[in-house]
C-alpha positions as CSV (number, residue, x, y, z in Angstrom):
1,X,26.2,-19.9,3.2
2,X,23.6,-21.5,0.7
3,X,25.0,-20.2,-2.2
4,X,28.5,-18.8,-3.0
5,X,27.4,-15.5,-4.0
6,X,25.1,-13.5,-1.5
7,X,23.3,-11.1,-4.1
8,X,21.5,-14.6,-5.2
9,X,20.4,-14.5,-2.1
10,X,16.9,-13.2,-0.6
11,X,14.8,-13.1,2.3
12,X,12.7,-16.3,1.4
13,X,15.8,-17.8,1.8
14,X,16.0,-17.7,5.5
15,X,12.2,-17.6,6.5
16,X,12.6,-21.1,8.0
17,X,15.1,-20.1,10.3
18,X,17.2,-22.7,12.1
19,X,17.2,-25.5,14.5
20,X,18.8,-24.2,17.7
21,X,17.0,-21.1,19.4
22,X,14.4,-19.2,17.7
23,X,15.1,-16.1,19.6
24,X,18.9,-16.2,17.6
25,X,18.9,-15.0,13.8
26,X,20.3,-17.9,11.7
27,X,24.4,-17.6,11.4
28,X,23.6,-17.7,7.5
29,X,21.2,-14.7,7.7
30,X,24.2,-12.6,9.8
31,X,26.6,-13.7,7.1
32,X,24.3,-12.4,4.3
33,X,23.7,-9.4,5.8
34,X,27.2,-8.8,6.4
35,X,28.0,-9.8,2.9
36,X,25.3,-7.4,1.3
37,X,25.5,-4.6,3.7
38,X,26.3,-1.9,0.7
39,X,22.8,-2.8,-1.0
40,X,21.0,-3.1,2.7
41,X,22.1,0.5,3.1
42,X,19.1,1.2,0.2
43,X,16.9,0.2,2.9
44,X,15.9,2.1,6.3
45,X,17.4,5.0,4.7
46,X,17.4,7.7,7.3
47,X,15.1,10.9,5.9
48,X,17.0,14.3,7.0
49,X,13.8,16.3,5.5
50,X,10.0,15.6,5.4
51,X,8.8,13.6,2.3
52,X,7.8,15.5,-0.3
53,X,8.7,15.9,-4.2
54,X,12.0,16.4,-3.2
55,X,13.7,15.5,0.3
56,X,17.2,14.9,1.8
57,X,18.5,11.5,2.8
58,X,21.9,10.8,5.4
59,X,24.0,8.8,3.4
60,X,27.5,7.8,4.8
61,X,27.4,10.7,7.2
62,X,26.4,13.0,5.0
63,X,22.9,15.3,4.1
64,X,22.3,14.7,0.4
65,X,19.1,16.3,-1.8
66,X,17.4,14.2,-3.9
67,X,14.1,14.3,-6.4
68,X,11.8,11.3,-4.3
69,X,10.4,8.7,-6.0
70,X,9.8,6.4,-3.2
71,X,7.1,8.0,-0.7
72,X,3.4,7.5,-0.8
73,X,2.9,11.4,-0.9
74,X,0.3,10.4,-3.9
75,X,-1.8,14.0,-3.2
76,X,1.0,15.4,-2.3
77,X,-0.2,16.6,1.4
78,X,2.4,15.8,3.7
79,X,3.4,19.3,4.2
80,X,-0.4,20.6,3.5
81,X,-0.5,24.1,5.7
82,X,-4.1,23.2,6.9
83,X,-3.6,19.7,7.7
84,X,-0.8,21.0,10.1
85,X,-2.5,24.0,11.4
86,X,-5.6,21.8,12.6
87,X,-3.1,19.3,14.2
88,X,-1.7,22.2,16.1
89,X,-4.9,23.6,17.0
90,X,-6.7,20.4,18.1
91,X,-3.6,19.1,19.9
92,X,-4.5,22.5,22.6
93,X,-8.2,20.8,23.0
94,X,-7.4,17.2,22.6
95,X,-3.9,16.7,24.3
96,X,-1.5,14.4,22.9
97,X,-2.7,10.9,22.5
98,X,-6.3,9.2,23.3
99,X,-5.3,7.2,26.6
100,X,-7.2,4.3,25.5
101,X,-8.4,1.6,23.1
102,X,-11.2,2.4,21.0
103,X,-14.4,0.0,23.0
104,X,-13.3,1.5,26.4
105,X,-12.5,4.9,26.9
106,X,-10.3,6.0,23.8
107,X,-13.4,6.9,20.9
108,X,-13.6,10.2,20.4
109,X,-16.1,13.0,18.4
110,X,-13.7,13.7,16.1
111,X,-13.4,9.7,15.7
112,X,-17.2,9.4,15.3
113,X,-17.5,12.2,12.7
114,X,-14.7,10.7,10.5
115,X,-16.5,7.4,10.6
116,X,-18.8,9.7,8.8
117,X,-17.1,11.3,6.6
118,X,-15.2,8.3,4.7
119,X,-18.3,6.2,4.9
120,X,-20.0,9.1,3.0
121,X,-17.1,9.5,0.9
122,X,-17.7,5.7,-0.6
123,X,-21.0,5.5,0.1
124,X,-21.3,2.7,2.9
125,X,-23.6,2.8,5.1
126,X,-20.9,2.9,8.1
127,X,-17.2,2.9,8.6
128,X,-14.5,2.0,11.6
129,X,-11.2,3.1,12.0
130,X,-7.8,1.0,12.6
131,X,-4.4,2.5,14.1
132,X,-2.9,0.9,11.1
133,X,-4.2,0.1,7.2
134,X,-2.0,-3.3,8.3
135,X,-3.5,-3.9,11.5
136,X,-6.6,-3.6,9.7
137,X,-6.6,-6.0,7.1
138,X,-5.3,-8.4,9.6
139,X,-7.9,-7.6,12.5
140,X,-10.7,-8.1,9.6
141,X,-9.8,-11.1,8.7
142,X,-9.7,-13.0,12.2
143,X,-12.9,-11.5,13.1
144,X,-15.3,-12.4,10.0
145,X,-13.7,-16.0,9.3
146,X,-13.5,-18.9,11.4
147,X,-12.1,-22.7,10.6
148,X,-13.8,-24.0,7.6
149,X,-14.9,-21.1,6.1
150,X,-12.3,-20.2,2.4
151,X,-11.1,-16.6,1.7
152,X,-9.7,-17.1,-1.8
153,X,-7.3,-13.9,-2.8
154,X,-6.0,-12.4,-5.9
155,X,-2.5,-14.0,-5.7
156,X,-1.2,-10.2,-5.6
157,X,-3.4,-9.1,-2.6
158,X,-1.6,-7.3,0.4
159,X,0.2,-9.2,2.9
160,X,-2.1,-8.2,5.7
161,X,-4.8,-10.0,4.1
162,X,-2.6,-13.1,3.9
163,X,-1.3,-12.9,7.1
164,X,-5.2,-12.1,8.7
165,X,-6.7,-15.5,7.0
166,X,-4.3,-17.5,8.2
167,X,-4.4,-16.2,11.7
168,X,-8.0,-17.1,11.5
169,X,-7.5,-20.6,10.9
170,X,-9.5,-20.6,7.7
171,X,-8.2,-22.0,4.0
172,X,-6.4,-19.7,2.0
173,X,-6.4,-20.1,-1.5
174,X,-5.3,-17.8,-4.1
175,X,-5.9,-17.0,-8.3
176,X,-3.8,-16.1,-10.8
177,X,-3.5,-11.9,-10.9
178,X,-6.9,-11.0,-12.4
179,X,-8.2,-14.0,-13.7
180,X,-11.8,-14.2,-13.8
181,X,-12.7,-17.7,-14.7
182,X,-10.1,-18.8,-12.5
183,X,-12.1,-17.4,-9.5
184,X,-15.3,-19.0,-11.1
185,X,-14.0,-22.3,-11.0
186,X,-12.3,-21.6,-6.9
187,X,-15.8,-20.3,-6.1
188,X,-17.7,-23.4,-7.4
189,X,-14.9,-25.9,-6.0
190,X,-15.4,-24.2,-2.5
191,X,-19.0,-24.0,-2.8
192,X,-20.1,-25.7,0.3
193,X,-18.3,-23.7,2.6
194,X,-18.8,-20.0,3.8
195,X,-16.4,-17.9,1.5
196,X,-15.3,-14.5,0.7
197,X,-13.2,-13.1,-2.3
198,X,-10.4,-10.5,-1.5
199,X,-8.7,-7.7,-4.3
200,X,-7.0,-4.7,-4.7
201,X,-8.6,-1.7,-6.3
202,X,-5.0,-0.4,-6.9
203,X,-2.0,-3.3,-6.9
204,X,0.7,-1.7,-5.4
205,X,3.9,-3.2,-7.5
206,X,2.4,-3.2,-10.8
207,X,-0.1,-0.1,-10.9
208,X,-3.0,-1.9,-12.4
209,X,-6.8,-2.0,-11.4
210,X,-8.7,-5.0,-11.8
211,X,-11.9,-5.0,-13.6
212,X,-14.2,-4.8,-10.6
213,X,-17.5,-5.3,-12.7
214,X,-16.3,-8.5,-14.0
215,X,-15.4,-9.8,-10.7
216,X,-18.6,-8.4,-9.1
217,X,-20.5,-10.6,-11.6
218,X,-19.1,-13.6,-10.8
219,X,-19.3,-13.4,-6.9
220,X,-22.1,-12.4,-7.2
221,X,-23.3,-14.8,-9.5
222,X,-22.2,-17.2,-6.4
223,X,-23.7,-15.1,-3.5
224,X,-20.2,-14.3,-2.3
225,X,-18.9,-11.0,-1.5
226,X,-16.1,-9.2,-2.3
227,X,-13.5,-6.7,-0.2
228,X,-11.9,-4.2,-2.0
229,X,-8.7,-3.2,-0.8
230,X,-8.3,0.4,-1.8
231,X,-5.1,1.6,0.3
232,X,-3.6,2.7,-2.8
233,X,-6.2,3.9,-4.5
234,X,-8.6,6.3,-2.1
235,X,-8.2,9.5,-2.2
236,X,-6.2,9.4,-5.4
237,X,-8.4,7.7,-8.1
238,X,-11.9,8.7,-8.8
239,X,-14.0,11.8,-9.6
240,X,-14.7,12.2,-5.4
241,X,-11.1,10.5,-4.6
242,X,-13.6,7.5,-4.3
243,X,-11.2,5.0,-5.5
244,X,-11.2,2.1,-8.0
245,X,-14.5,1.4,-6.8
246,X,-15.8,4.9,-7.5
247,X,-13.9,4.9,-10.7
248,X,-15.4,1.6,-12.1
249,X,-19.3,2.8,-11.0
250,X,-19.5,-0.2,-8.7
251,X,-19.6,1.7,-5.2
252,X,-23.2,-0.1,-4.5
253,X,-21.7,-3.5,-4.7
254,X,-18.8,-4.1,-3.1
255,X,-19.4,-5.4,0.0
256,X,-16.5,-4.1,2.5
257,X,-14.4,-1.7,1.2
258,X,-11.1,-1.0,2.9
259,X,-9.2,1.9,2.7
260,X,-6.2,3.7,4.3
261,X,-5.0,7.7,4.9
262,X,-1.7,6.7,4.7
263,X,-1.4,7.4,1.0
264,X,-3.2,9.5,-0.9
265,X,-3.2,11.4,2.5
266,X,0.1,11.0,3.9
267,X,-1.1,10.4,7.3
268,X,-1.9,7.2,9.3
269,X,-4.7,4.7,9.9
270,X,-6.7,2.8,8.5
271,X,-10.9,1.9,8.1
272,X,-14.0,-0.4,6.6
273,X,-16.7,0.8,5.1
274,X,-19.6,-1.5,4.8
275,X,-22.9,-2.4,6.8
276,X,-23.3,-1.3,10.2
277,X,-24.3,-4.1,11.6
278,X,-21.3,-6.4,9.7
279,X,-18.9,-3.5,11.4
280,X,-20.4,-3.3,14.8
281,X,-19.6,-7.4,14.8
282,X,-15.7,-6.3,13.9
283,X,-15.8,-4.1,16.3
284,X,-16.1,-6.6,19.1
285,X,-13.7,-9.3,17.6
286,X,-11.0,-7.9,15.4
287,X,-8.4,-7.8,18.0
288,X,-6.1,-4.7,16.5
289,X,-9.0,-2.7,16.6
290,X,-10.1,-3.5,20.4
291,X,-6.3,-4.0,22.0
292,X,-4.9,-1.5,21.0
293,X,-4.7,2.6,21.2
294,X,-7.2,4.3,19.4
295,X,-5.9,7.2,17.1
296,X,-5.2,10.9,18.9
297,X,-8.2,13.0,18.4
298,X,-6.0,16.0,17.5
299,X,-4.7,13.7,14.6
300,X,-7.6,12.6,13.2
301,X,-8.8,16.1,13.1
302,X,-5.9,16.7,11.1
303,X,-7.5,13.4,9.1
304,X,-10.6,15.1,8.3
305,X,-9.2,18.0,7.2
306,X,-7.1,15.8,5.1
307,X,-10.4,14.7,3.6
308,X,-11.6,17.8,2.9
309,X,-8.6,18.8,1.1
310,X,-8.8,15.1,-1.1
311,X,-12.7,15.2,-1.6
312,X,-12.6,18.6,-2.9
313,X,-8.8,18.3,-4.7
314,X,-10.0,16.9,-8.4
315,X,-7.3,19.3,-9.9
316,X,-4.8,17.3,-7.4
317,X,-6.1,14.0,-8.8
318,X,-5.9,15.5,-12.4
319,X,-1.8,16.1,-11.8
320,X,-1.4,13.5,-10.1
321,X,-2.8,11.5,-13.4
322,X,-1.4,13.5,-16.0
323,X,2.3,13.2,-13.8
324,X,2.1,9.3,-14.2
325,X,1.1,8.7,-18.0
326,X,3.8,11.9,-18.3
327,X,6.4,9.9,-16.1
328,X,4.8,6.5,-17.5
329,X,5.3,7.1,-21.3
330,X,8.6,8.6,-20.8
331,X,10.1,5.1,-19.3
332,X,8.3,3.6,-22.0
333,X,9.9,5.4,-24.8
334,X,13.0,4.7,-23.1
335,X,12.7,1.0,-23.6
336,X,12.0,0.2,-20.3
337,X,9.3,-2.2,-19.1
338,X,6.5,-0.4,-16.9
339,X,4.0,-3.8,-16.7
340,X,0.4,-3.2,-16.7
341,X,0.6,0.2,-14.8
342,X,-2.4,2.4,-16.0
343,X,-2.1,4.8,-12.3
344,X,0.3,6.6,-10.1
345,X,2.7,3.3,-9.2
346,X,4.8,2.8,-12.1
347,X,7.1,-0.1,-11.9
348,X,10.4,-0.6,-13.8
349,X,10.9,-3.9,-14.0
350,X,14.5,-5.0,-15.0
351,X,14.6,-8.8,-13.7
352,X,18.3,-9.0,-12.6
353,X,18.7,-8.9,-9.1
354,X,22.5,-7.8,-9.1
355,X,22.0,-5.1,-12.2
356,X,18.7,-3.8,-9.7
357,X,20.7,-3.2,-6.9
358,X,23.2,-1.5,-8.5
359,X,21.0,0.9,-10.1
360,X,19.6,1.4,-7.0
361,X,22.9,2.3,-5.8
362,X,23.9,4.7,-8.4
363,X,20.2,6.7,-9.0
364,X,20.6,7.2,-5.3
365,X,24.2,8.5,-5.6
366,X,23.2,10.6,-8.7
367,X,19.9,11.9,-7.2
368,X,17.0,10.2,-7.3
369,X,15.4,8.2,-4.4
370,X,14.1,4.7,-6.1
371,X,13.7,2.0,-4.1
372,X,14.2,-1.8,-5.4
373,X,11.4,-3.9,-4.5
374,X,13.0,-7.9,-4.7
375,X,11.6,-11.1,-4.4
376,X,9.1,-12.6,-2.5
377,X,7.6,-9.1,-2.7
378,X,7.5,-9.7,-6.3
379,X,8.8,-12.8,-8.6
380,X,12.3,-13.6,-9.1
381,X,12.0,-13.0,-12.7
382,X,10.1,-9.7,-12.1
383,X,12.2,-7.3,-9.5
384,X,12.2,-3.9,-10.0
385,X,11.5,-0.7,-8.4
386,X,8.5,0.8,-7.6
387,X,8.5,4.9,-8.7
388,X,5.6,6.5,-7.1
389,X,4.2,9.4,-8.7
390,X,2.9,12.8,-6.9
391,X,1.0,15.5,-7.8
392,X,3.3,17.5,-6.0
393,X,5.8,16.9,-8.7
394,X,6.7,19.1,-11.2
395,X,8.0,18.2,-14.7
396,X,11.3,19.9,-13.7
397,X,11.4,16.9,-11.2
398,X,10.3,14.7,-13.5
399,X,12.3,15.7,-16.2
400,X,15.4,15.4,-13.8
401,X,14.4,12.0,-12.6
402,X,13.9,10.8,-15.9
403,X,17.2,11.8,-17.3
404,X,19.0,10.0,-14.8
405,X,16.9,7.4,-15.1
406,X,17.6,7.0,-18.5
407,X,21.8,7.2,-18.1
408,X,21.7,4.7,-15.0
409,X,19.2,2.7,-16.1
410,X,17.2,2.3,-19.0
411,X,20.6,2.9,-21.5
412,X,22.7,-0.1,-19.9
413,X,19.8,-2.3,-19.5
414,X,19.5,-1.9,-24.1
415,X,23.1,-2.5,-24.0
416,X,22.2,-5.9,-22.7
């Protein structure tokens, strides 16, 4: 093996693979794996119980309770009795699946009227939908850019964006997390070429939001325009559940906003809101949009009334608030090190990879479902685990969580 202890070990160690047969995983992956296997048991952790506040996980053979940290339940609707009851109902119209992609047989009404309802939601003049918020950011990408053209990133943008630019064959170039003038200067080097600029309204390891008007003024001080990524954020931030967009008063200048219903909903999919005619152009060349199934109807009717519940739930985004700065200050007074989280993802960040896993280890064995987030997801001197907040928590949870928090975690890590 590389190194002669595996916990120093991660994945970008092995990205390159290995000489002999690409359909083989390396022998020094197998080893690590083997080697690690009590800290790779944090990960694909079977659920026993819906997500929600509190679930159940099988560990070792066993059903065990636990307060959940770790699920993207930000609105805390996974369980909502409506959203289910319109599934139910709409599956006896609808049937089961939409037997077909979305630009041949598989659009349906219930499709078209929540094109509708998100675009109104942000204000855009239109909106498509994507089987995945993943599949989305990808498909995007390869349709609008072509060789030549630079899509500079926030270095701390989403993976799917990443992966999307590259697939298109255009120049990817990133800035340093939030920096302005570094953008400025990218924009003006790149200035002969087409370009876009690509951020998160809500960064998912750290729980910041950028300051949009600042970096609306200088694209547009360019004539570039920006996406805003807002998987984390729709729904949950926002007078409306409009989003970091909505929440900075920029809704009327942000070119393509992305969002997905897999968090502040709990549900699936993903969609771009923007100009109609920009969309109806995606339509016919972002691939994961055209190859492949288009959501159920009966789902997306669960969807929109989803949406109902999140555009009319401001008490839900209240608690969900008031949850994280309660969970947020907590750590804080603790001694532990949340980064620059001002929203419902609050990291602890505790920088030894060994001392991480084991935490992650013992919360789980104590009662709390945490899950580490290592490097490259994050930088090696920055791993730590991601709690996400609910407004389906109570204090009771939160007070529990924070307790054991503070004996497996934040009480060893002042010892240091």
């Amino acid at each position: 093996m590389p190194a002669a202890d595996p916990r120093s070990l991660n994945l970008a160690d092995f990205y390159a693979g290995h000489d002999s047969d690409p359909l083989a995983a390396a022998d020094d992956f197998v080893e690590w794996r083997r080697a690690t296997a009590r800290e790779q048991g944090l990960f694909r952790q079977p659920l026993a119980a819906a997500a929600g506040p509190r679930t159940r996980l099988e560990i070792r053979g066993s059903v065990r309770d636990v307060i959940n940290l770790a699920s993207l339940d930000y609105l805390g609707l996974n369980r909502h009795p409506a959203v289910a009851a319109a599934i139910a109902r709409a599956v006896e119209e609808w049937g089961i699946g939409a037997c077909g992609v979305p630009l041949l047989t598989g659009t349906s009404r219930p499709q078209i009227d929540l094109e509708g309802m998100v675009a109104d939601l942000v204000g855009s003049e239109a909106a498509m939908l994507f089987p995945s918020g993943f599949s989305g950011g990808v498909g995007l990408m390869s349709a609008l850019l072509r060789k030549g053209d630079v899509a500079i990133a926030d270095v701390k943008a989403h993976m799917c964006w990443m992966d999307g630019i590259r697939t298109s064959g255009a120049q990817l170039t990133t800035f340093p997390h939030g920096d302005v003038q570094a953008l400025d200067r990218l924009l003006d080097k790149h200035k002969r070429s087409r370009r876009m600029v690509i951020v998160d309204g809500l960064y998912s390891m750290d729980g910041d939001v950028p300051d949009l008007t600042a970096l609306l003024d200088v694209c547009g001080a360019h004539g570039v325009g920006l996406i805003v990524d807002e998987a984390h954020s729709i729904f949950a931030l926002g007078r409306n559940g409009g989003g970091a967009t909505e929440l900075c008063g920029e809704e009327r200048r942000v070119r393509l906003l992305f969002g997905t219903f897999s968090k502040g909903l709990s549900m699936l999919g993903g969609f771009a809101c923007g100009d109609a005619d920009l969309l109806d152009y995606s339509r016919l060349y972002a691939h994961p949009f055209g190859f492949s199934a288009a959501l159920p109807p009966a789902y997306i009717v669960g969807i929109i009334e989803a949406v109902k519940v999140a555009r009319e739930g401001v008490a839900l985004r209240e608690r969900l608030a008031d949850n994280a700065k309660y969970f947020r200050n907590a750590a804080i007074q603790m001694g532990l090190d949340t980064g620059n989280s001002t929203t419902h993802v609050v990291p602890i960040i505790v920088r030894d990879r060994p001392f991480l896993y084991e935490c992650g280890l013992r919360l789980r064995d104590r009662g709390v479902y945490a899950m580490p987030i290592d490097y490259p997801a994050v930088p090696e001197d920055a791993v730590r685990f991601r709690m996400s907040i609910s407004a389906a928590h109570t204090l009771d949870d939160l007070n529990e969580a924070l307790n054991i928090i503070e004996d497996v975690v934040a009480r060893p890590l002042r010892r240091r």
